[in-house]
C-alpha positions as CSV (number, residue, x, y, z in Angstrom):
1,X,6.2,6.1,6.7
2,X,9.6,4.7,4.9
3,X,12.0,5.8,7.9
4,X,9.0,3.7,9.7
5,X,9.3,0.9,7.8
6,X,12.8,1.3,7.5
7,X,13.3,0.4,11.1
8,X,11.0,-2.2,11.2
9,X,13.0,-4.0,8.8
10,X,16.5,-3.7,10.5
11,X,15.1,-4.5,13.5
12,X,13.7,-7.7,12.5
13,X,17.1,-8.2,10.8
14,X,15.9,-9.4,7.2
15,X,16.8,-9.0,3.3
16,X,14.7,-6.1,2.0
17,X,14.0,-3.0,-0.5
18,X,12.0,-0.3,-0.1
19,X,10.8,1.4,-3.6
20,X,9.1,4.4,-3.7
21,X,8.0,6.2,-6.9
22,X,6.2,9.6,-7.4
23,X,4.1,9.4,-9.5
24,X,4.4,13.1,-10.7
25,X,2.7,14.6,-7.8
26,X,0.8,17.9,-7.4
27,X,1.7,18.4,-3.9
28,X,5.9,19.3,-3.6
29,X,7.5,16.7,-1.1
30,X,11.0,16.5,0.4
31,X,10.8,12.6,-0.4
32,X,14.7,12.8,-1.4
33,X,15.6,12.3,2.1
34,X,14.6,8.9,2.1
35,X,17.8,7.9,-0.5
36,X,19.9,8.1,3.1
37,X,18.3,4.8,3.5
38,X,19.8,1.5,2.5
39,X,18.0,-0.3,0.2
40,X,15.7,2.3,-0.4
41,X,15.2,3.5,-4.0
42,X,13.2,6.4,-4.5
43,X,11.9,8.2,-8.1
44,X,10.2,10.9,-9.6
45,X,8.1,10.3,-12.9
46,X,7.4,13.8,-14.8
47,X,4.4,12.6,-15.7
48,X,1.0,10.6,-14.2
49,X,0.4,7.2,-15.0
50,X,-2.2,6.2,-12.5
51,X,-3.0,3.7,-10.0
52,X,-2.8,0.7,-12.2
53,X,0.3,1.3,-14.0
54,X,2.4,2.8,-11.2
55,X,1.8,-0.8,-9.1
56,X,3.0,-2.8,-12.0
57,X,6.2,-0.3,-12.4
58,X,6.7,-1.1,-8.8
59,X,6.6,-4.6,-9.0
60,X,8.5,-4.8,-12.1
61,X,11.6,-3.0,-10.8
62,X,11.0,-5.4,-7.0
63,X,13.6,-7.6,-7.2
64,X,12.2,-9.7,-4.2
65,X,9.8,-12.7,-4.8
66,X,7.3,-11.2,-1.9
67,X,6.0,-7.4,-2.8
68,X,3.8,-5.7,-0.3
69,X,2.4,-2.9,-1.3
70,X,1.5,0.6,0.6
71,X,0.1,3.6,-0.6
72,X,2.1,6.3,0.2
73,X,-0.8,7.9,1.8
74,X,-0.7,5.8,4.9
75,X,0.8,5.9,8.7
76,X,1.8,3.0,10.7
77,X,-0.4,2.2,13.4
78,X,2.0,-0.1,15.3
79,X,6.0,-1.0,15.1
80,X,4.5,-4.6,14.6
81,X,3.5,-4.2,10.6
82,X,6.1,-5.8,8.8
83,X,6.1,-8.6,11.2
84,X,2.8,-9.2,11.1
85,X,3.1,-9.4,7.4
86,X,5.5,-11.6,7.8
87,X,4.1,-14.1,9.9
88,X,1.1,-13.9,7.8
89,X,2.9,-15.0,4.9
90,X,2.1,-18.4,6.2
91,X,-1.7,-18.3,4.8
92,X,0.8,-18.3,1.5
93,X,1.2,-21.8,2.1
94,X,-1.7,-22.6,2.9
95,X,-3.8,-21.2,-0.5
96,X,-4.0,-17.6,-0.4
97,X,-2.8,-15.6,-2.8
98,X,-3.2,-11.9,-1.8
99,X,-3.0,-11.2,1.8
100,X,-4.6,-7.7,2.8
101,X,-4.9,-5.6,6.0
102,X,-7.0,-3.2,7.3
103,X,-7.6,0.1,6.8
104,X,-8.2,2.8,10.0
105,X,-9.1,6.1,9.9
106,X,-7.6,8.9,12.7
107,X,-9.9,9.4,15.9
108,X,-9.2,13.2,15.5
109,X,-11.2,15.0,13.2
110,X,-10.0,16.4,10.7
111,X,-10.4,20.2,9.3
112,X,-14.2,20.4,7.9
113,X,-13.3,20.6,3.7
114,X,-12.1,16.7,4.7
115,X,-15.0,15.4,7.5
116,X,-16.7,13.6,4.2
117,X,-13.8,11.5,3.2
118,X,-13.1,11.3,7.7
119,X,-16.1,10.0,8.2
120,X,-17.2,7.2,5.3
121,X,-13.6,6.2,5.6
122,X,-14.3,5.8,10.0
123,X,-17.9,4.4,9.3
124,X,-17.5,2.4,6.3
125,X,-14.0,1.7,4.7
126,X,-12.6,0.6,8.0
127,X,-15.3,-1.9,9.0
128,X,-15.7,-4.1,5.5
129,X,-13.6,-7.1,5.0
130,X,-13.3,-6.2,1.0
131,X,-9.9,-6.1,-0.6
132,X,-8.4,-3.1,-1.1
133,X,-5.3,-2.4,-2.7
134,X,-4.5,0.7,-0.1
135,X,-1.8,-2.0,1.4
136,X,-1.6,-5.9,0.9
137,X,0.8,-8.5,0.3
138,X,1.4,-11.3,-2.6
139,X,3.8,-13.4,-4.6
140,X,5.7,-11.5,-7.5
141,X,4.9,-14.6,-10.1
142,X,1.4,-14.2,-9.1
143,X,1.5,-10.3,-9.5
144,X,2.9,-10.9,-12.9
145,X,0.1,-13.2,-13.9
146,X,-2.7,-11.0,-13.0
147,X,-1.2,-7.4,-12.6
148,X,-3.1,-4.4,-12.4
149,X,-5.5,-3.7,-15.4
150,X,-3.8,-0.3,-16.8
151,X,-6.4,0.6,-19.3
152,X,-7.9,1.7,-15.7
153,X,-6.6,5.1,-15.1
154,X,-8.9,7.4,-13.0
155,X,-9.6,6.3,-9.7
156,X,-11.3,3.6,-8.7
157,X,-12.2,-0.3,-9.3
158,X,-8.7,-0.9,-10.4
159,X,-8.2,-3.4,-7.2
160,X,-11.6,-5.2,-7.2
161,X,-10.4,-6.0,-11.1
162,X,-7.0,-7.0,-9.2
163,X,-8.0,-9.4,-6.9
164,X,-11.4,-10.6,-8.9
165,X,-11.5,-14.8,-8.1
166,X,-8.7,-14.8,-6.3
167,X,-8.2,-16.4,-3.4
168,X,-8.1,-13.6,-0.6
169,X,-7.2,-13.1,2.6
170,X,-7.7,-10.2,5.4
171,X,-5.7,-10.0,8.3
172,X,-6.1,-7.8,10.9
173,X,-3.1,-5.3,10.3
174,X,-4.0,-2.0,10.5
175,X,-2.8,1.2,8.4
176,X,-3.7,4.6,8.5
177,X,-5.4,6.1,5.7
178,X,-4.2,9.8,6.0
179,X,-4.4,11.4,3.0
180,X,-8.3,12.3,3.2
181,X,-9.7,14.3,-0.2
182,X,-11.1,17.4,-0.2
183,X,-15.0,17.2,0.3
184,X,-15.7,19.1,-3.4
């Protein structure tokens, strides 16, 4: 995903950072690779803070006044992404304040312990036009208005709270969802 990204960025020749923070993970990763990267940062908390409060961490340590957000748990569908984005920043202008894309699921199907999460995710999560927070784009100075509520830290609602009357916008830039939960 970031050496994805990564490339996207120089190709389109323009000012960017790419943070990344682990948000003390249960799975091991060989994320350090990524530092080989300009202008990527990469971290390792030691201990959980959740959805909510890992967002605002990444938005307080952005230094740029447009954050788009990706969970680390996605694949790029095309090399067109950050482009997109970019060009969609235009709806900025024009009153929205949170610009969001669409979320896909693989057409191969997964090993059976993930089919559940495969499947809602092919037949429901990737055909509704309500925000999610798995990757969208905004202002900083509106971020740091609204922010993500932190006293939410299990899974779940944190984004509808986020982007609740809020001038939203979906644009049709597709992301993988890949990291599919176990069916138990």
């Amino acid at each position: 995903l970031i050496d994805n990204l990564y490339n996207q960025c120089i190709n389109l020749k323009i000012q960017f950072e790419i943070i990344c923070i682990e948000d003390c993970s249960t799975q091991y990763f060989k994320n350090e690779k990524i530092l080989s990267h300009k202008n990527v940062k990469y971290q390792k908390l030691k201990k959980n803070i959740g959805r909510s409060k890992i967002r605002n961490l990444l938005a307080k340590q952005a230094a740029s006044d447009l954050l788009l957000f990706i969970d680390a748990d996605s694949a790029i569908v095309n090399n067109q992404f950050i482009k997109k984005y970019l060009d969609a920043t235009k709806h900025l202008d024009s009153g929205a304040e949170i610009i969001y894309g669409t979320t896909l699921y693989s057409n191969k199907q997964p090993p059976i312990n993930k089919l559940l999460h495969w499947k809602y995710g092919q037949n429901i999560e990737s055909k509704r036009k309500v925000f999610s927070s798995h990757h969208f784009l905004c202002e900083k100075t509106l971020f740091n208005k609204i922010k993500f509520d932190e006293s939410i830290n299990l899974y779940g609602y944190e984004d509808v709270y986020f982007a609740n009357n809020r001038k939203i916008k979906h644009i049709d830039i597709p992301l993988y969802h890949i990291g599919l939960k176990n069916t138990d």
